[in-house]
Backbone as CSV, one residue per row, in Angstrom:
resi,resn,N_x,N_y,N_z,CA_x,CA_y,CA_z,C_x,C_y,C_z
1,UNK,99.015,113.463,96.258,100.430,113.258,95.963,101.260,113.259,97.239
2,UNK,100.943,114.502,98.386,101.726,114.045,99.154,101.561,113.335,100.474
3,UNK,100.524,112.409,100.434,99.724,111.708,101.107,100.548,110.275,100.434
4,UNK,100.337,110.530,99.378,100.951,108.895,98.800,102.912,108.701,98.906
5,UNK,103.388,109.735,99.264,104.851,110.203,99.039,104.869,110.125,100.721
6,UNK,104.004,110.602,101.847,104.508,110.099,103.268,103.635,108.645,103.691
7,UNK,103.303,108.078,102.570,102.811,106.437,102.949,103.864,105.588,102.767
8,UNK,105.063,105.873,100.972,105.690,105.250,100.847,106.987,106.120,102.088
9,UNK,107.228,107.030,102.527,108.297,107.167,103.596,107.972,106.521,104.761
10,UNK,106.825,106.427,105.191,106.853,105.236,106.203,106.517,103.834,106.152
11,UNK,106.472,103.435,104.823,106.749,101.758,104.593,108.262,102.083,104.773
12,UNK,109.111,102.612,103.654,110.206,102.301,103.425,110.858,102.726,105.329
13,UNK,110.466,103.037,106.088,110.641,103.259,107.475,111.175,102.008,108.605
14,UNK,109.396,101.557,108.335,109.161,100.685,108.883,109.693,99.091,108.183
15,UNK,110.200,99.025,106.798,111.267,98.146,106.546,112.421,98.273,107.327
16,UNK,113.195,99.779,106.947,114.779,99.837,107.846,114.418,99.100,109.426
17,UNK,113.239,99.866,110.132,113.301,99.395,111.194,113.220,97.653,111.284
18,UNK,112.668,97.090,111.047,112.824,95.635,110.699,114.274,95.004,110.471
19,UNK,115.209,95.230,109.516,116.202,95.595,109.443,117.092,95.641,110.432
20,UNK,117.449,96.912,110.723,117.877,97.671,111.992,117.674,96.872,113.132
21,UNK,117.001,96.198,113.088,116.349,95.666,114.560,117.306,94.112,114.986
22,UNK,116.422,94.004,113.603,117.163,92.640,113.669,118.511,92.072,113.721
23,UNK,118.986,93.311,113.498,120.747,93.200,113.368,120.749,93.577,115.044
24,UNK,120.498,93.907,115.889,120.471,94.658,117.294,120.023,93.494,117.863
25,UNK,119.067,92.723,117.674,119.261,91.601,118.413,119.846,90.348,118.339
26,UNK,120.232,90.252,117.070,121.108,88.810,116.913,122.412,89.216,117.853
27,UNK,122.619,90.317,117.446,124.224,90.753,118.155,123.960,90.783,119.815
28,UNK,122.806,91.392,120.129,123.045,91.576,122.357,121.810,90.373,122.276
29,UNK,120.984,89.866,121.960,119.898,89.221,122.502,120.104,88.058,122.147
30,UNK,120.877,87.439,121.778,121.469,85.764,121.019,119.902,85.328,119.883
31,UNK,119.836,86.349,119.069,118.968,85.697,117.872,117.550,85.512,118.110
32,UNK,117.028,86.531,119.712,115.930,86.056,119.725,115.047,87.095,119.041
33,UNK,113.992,86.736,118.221,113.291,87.621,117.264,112.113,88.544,118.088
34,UNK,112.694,89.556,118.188,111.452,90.501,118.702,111.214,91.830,117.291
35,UNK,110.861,91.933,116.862,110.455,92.703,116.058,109.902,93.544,116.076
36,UNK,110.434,95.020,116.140,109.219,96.197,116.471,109.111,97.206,115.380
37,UNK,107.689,97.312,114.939,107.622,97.660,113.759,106.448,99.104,113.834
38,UNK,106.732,100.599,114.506,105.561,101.270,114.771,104.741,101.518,113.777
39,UNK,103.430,102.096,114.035,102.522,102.156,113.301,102.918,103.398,113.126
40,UNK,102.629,103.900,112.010,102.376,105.551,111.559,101.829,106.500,112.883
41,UNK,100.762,106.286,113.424,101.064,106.949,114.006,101.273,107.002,115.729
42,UNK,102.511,105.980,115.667,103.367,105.891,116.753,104.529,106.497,116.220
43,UNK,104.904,106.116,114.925,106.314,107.254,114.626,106.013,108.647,114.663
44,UNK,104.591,108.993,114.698,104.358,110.380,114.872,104.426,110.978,116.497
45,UNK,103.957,110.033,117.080,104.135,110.185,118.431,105.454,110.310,118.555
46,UNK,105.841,109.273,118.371,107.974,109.447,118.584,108.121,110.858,118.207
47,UNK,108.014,111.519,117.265,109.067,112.754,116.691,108.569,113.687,117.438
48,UNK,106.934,113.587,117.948,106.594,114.636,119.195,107.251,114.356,120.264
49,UNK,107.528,113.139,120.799,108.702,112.789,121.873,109.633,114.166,121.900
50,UNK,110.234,113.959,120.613,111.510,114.196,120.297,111.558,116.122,120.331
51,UNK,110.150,116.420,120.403,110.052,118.128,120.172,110.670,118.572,121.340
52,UNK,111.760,119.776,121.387,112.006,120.527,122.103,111.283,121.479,123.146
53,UNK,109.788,121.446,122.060,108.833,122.381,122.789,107.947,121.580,123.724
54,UNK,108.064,120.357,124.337,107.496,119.253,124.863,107.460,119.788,126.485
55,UNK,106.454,120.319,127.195,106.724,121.333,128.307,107.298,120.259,129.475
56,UNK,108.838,119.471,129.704,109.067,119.244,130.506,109.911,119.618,131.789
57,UNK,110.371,120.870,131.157,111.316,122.119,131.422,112.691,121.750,131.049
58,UNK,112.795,121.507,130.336,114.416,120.783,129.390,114.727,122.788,128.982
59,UNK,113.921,123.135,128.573,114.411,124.061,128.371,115.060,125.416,129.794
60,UNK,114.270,124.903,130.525,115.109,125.482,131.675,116.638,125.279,132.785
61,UNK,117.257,124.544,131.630,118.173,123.356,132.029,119.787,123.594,131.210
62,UNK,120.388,123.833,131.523,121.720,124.432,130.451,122.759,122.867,131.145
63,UNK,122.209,122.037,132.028,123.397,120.814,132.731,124.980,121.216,132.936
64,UNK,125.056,122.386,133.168,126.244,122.768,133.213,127.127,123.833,132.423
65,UNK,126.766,123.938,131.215,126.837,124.560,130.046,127.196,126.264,130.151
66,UNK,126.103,126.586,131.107,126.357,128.136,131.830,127.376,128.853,133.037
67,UNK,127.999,127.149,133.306,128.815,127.756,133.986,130.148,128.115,132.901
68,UNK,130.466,127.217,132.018,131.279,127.157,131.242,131.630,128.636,130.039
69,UNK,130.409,129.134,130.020,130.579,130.333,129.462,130.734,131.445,130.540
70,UNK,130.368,131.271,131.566,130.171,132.263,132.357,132.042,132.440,133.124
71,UNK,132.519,131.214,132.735,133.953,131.117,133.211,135.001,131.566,132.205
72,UNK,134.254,131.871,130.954,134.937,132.100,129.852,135.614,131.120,129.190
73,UNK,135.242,129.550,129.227,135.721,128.536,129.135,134.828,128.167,127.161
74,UNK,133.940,128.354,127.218,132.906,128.808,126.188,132.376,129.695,126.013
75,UNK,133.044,130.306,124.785,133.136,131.478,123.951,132.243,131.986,122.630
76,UNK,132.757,130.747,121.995,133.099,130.796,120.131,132.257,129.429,119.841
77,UNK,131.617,129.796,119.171,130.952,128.503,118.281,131.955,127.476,118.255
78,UNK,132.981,127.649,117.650,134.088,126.200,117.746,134.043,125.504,119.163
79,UNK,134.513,126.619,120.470,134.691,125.913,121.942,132.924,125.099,122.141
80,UNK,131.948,125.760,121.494,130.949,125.048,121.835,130.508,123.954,121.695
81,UNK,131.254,123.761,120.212,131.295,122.665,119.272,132.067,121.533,119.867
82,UNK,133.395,122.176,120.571,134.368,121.110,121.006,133.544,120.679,122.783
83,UNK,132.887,121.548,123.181,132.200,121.363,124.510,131.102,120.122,124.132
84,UNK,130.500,120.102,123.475,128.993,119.416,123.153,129.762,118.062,122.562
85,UNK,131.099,118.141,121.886,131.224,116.933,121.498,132.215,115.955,122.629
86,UNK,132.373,116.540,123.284,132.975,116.238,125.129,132.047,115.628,125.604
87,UNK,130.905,116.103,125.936,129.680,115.822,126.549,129.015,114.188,126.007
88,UNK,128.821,114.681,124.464,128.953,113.129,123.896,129.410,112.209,123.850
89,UNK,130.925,112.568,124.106,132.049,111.052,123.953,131.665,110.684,125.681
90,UNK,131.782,112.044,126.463,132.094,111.413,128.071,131.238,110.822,128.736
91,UNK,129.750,111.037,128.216,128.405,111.327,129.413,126.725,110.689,128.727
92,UNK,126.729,111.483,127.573,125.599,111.223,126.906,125.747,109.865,126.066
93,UNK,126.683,109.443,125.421,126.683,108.177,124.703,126.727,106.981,125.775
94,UNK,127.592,107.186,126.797,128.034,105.936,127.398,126.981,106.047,128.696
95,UNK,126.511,106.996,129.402,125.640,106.668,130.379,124.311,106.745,129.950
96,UNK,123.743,107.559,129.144,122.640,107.903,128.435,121.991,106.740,127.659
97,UNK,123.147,106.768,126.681,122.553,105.862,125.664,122.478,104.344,126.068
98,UNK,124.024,104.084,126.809,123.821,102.569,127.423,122.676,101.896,128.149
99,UNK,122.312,103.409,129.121,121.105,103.180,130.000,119.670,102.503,128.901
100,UNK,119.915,103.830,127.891,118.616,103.132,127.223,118.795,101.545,126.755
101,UNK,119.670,101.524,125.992,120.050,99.913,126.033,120.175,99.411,126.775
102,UNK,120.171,98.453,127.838,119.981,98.377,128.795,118.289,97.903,129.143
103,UNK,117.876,98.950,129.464,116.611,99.182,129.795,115.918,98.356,128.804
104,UNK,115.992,98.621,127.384,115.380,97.757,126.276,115.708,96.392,126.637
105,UNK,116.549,95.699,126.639,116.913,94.894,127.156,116.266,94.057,128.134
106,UNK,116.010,95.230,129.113,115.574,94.629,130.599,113.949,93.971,130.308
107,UNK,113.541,95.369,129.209,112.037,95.392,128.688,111.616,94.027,128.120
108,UNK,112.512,93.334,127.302,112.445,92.849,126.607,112.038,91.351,127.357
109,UNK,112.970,91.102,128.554,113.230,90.186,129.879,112.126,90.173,131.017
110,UNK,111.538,91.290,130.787,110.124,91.509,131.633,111.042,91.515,133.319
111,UNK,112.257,92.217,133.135,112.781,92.587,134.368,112.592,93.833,135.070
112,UNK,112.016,93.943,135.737,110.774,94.745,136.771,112.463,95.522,137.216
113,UNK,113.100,94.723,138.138,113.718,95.127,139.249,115.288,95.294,138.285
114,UNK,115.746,94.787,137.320,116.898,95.811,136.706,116.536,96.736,135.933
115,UNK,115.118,97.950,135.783,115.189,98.842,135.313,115.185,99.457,136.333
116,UNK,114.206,99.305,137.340,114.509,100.129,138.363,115.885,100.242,138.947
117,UNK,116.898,99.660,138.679,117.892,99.432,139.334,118.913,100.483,138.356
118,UNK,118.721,100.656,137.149,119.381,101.349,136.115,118.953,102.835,136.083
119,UNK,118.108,102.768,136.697,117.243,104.252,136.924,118.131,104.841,138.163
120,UNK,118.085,104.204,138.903,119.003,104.511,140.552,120.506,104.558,139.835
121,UNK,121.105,104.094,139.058,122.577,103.987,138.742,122.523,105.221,137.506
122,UNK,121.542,105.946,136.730,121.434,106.829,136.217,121.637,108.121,137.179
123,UNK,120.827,107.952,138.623,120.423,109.218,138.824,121.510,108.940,139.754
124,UNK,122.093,108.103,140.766,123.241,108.591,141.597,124.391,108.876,140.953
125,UNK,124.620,108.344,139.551,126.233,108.554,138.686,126.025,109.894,138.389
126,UNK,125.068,111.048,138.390,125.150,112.404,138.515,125.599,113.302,139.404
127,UNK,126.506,113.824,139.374,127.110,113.908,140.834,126.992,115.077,140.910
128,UNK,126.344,116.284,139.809,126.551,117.375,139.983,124.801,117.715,140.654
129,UNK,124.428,117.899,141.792,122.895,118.197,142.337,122.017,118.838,141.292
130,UNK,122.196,119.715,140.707,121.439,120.582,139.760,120.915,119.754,138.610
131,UNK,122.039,118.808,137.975,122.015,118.266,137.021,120.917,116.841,137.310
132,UNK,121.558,116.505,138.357,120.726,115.102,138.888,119.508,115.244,139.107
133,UNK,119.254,116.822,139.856,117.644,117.165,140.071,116.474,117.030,138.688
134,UNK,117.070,118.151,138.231,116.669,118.130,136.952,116.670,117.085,135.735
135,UNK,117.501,116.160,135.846,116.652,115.013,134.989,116.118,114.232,135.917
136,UNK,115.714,114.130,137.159,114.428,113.573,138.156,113.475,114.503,137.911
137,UNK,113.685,116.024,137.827,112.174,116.580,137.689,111.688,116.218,136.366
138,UNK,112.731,116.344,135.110,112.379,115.894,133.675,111.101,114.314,133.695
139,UNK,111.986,114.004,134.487,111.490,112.616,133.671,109.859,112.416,134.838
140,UNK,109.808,112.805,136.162,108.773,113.058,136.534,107.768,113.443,135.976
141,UNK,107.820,114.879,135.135,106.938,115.554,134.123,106.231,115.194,133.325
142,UNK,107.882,114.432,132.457,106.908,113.460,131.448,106.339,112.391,131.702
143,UNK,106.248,111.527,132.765,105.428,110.682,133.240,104.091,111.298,133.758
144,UNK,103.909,112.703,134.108,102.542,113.070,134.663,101.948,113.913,132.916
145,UNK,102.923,114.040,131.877,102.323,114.696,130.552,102.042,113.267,130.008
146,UNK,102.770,112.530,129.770,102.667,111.095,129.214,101.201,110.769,129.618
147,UNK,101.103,110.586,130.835,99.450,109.797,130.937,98.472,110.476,129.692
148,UNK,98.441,111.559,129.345,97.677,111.881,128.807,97.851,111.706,127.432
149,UNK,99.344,112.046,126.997,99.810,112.433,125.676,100.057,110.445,124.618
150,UNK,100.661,109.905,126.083,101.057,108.275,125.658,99.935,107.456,126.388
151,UNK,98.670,107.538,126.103,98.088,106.306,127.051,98.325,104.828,126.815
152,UNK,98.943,104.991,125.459,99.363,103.223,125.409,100.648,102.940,126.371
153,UNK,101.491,103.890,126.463,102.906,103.499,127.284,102.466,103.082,128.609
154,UNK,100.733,102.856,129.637,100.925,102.633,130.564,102.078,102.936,131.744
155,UNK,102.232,104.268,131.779,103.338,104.922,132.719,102.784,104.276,133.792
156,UNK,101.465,104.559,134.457,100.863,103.869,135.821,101.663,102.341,136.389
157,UNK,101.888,101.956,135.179,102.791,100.513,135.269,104.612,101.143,136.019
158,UNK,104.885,101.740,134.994,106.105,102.245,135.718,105.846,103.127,136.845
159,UNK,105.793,103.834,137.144,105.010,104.272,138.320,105.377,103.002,139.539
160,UNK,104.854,102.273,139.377,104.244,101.240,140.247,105.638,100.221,140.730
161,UNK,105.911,99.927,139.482,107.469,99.411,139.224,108.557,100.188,140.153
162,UNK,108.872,101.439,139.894,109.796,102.352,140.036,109.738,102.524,141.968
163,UNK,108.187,102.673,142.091,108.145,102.246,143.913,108.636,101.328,144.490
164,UNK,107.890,100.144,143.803,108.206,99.081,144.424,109.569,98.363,144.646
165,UNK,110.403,98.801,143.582,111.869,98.691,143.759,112.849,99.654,144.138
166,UNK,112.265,100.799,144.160,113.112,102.098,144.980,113.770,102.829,143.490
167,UNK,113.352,102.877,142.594,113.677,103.975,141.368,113.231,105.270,141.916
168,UNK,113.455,106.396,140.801,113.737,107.748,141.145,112.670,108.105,139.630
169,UNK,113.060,107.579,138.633,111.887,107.612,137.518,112.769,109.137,136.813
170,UNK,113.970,108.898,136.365,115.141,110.229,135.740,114.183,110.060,134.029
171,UNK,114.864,110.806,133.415,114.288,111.104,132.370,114.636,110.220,131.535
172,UNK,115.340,109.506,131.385,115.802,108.889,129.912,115.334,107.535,130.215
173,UNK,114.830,107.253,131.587,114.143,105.785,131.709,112.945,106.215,131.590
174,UNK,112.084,106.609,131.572,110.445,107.492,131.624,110.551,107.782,129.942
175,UNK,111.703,108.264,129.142,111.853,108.175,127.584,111.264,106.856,127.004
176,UNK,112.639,105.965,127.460,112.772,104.743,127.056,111.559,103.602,127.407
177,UNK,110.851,103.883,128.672,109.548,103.508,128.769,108.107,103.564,127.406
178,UNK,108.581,104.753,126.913,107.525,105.554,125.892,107.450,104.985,124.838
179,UNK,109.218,105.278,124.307,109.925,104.946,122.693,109.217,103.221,123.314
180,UNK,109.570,102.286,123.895,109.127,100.775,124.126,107.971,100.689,123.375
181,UNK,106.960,101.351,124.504,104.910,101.153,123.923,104.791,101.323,122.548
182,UNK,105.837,102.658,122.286,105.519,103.142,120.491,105.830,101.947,119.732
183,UNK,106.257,100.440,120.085,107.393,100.169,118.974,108.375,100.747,118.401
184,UNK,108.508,101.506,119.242,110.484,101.835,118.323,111.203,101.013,118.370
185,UNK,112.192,100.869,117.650,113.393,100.039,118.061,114.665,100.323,118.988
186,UNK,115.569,99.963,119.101,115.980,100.777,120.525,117.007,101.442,119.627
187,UNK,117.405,100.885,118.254,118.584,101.996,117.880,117.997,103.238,117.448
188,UNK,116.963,103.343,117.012,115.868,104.549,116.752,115.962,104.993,117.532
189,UNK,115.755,104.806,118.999,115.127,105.352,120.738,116.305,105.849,120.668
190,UNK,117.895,105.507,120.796,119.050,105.963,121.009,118.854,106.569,120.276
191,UNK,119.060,107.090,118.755,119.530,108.250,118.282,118.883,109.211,118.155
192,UNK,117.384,108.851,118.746,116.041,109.960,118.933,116.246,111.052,120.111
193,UNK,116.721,110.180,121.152,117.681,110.904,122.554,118.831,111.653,122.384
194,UNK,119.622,111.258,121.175,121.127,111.634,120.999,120.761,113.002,120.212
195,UNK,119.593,113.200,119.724,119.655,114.369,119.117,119.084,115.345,119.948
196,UNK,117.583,114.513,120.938,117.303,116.121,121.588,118.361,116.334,122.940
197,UNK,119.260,115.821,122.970,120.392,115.669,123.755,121.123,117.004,123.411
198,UNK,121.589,116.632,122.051,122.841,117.738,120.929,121.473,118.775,120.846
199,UNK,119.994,119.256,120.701,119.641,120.106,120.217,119.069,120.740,121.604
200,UNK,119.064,120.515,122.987,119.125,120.964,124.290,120.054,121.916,124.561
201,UNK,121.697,120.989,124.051,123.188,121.834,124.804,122.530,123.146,122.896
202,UNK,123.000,122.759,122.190,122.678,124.049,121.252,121.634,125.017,121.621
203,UNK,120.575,124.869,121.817,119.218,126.085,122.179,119.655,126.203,123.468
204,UNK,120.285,125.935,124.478,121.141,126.708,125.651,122.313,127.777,125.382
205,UNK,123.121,127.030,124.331,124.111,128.197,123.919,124.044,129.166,123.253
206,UNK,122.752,128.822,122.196,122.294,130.172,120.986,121.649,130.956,122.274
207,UNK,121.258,130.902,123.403,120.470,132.084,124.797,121.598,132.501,125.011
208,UNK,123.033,131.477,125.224,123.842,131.920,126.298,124.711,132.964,125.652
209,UNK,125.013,132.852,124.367,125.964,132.899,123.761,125.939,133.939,122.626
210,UNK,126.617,134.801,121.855,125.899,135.876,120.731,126.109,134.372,119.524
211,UNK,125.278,133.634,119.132,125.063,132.774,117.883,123.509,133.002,117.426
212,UNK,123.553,133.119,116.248,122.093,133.322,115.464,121.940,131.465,115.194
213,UNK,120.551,131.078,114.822,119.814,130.023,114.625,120.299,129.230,113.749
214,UNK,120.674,129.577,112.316,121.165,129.407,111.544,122.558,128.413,111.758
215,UNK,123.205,128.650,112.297,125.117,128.696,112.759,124.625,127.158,113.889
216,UNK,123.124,127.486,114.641,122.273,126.414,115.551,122.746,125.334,115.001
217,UNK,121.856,125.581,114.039,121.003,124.106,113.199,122.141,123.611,112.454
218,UNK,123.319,124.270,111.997,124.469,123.323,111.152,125.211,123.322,112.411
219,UNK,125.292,123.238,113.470,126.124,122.624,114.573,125.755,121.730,115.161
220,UNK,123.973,121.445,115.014,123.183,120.157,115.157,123.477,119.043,114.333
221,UNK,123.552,119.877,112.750,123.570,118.822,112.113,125.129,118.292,112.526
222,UNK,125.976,118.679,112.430,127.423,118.086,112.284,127.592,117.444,113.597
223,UNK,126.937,117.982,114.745,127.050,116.991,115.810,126.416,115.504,115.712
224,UNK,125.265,115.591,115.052,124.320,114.217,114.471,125.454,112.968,114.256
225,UNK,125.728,113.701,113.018,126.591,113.085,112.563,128.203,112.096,113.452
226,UNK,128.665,113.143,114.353,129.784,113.177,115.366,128.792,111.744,116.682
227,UNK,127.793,112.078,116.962,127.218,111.456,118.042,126.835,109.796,117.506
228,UNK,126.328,109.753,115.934,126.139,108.305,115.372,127.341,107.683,115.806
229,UNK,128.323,108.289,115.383,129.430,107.783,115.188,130.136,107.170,116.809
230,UNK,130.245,108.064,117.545,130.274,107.428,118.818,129.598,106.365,119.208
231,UNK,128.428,106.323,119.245,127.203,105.135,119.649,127.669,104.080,118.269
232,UNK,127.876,104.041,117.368,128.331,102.824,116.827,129.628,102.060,117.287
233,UNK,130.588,103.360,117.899,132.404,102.500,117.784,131.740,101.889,119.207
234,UNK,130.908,102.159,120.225,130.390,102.214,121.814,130.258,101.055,121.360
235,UNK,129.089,100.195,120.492,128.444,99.354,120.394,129.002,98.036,119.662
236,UNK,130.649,98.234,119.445,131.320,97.447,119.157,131.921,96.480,120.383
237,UNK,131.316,96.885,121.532,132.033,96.751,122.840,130.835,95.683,123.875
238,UNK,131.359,94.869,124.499,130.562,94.570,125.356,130.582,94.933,126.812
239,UNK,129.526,96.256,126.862,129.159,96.808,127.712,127.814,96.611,128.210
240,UNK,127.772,96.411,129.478,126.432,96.042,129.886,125.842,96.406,130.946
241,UNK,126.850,97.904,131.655,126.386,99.121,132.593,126.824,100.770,132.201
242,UNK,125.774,101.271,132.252,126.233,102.750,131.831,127.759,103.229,132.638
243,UNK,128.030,104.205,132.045,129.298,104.801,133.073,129.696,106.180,132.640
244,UNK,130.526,106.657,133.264,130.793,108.648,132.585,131.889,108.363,132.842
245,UNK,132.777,109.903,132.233,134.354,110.115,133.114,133.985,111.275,132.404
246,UNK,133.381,112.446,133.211,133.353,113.733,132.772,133.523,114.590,133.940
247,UNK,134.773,114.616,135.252,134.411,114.788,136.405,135.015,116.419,135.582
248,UNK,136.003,116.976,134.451,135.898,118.734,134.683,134.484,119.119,134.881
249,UNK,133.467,118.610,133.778,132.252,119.157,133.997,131.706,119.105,134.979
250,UNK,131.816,117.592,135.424,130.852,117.945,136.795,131.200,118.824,137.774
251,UNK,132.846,119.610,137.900,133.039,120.141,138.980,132.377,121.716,138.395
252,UNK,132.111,121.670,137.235,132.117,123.322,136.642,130.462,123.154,137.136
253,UNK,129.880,122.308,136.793,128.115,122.140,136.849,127.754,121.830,138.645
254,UNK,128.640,121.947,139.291,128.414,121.437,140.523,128.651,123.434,141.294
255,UNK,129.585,123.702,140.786,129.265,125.801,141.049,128.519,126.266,140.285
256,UNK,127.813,125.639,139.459,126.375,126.563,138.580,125.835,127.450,139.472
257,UNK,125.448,126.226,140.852,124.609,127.316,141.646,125.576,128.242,142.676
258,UNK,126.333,128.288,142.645,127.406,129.673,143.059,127.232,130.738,141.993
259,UNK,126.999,130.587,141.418,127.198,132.107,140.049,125.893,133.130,140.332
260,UNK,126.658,134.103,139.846,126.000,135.317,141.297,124.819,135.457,140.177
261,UNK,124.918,135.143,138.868,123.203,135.625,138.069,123.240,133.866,137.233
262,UNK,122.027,133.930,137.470,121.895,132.277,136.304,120.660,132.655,135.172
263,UNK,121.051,132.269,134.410,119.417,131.973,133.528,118.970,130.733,133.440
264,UNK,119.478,129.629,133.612,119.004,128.242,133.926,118.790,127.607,135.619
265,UNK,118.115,126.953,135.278,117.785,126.100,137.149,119.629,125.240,136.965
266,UNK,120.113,124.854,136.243,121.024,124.188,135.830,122.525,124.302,135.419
């Protein structure tokens, strides 16, 4: 019974994605039909992507977050709420997510030299050192866990790519490399990122902060919700380079490493 109940959840899956897809490329790709449809168990691979417990040290990483409490700037579940959904409108939807679009894009074009080029415009538009390091060590990681965990994603390929054009190999291009091999689709890949994005800044603040797990997981969910919504009004737009305007944070994440005790590298 429930063998036959997760066969029909991933047909009915792998329809939306079909779907989904196809509406994503008539609109940025002028109608050309690429169709990505994962196998079972590439969507299983994806949601391990997507695990928090994925040892790339994400969890050693607060991007700023600790200075903000530590300034008394974030307090209260609400300021956290209003912090994380800052982060989304300013940083994570429009440089994050664009990048991945983008990149799909580039994938799609068999353009070698504008991913690498989106990778370099990822990692220099970070202006805060800590922050920039750390999604270069991220996405490093998972390119040396990937060989083993993704052998279809051919990282060795990116790798190779990322030299030869002078990339840095940040995390959300080394993602978007992965989600590609799996067949995902790229609006899947975006909102697969947008969540361990929102469930990163949350499991930083439930350490930083007196919040129990519980209070977590419905501030995940309602951010879900808050972050779709951004990446759709985004995608009404023709945009076709990532960008931020989050310079309070970056100046608060740029004294992280001034603070006389840290619990994050970040």
């Amino acid at each position: 019974m429930v063998s036959t109940l997760l066969a029909n959840q991933l047909q009915y899956y792998q329809w939306l994605n079909v779907i989904t897809y196809s509406k994503f490329t008539d609109a940025t790709f002028s109608g050309r039909e690429l169709p990505m449809i994962p196998s079972p168990t590439s969507l299983l691979s994806y949601v391990q992507l997507l695990d928090s417990a994925i040892p790339i040290g994400g969890f050693s990483h607060s991007f700023g977050l600790e200075t903000f409490v530590q300034r008394h700037h974030v307090t209260t579940l609400q300021q956290l709420e209003q912090y994380i959904a800052g982060q989304i409108h300013s940083s994570i939807v429009p440089m994050d997510a664009i990048t991945i679009s983008c990149i799909y894009k580039a994938l799609h074009e068999y353009d070698d030299k504008q991913i690498a080029q989106l990778d370099s415009i990822f990692h220099t538009q970070r202006s805060p050192r800590e922050t920039r390091d750390g999604m270069y060590k991220m996405g490093r990681r998972l390119i040396k866990l990937g060989k083993s965990l993704y052998p279809e994603a051919k990282l060795d390929e990116l790798e190779q790519l990322l030299t030869l054009h002078g990339g840095y190999g940040t995390f959300p291009v080394v993602f978007t490399w992965i989600t590609w091999h799996l067949d995902i689709d790229v609006d899947t890949a975006v909102h697969g990122y947008l969540y361990t994005s929102i469930q990163t800044m949350v499991n930083s603040g439930i350490r930083l902060m007196s919040m129990g797990q519980t209070d977590g997981q419905l501030l995940i969910r309602r951010m879900q919700q808050y972050a779709t919504e951004e990446w759709s009004e985004l995608c009404k737009h023709s945009i076709s380079k990532p960008f931020s305007f989050s310079a309070v944070h970056d100046i608060l994440a740029m004294e992280h490493e001034t603070l006389y005790s840290r619990l994050f590298m970040s």
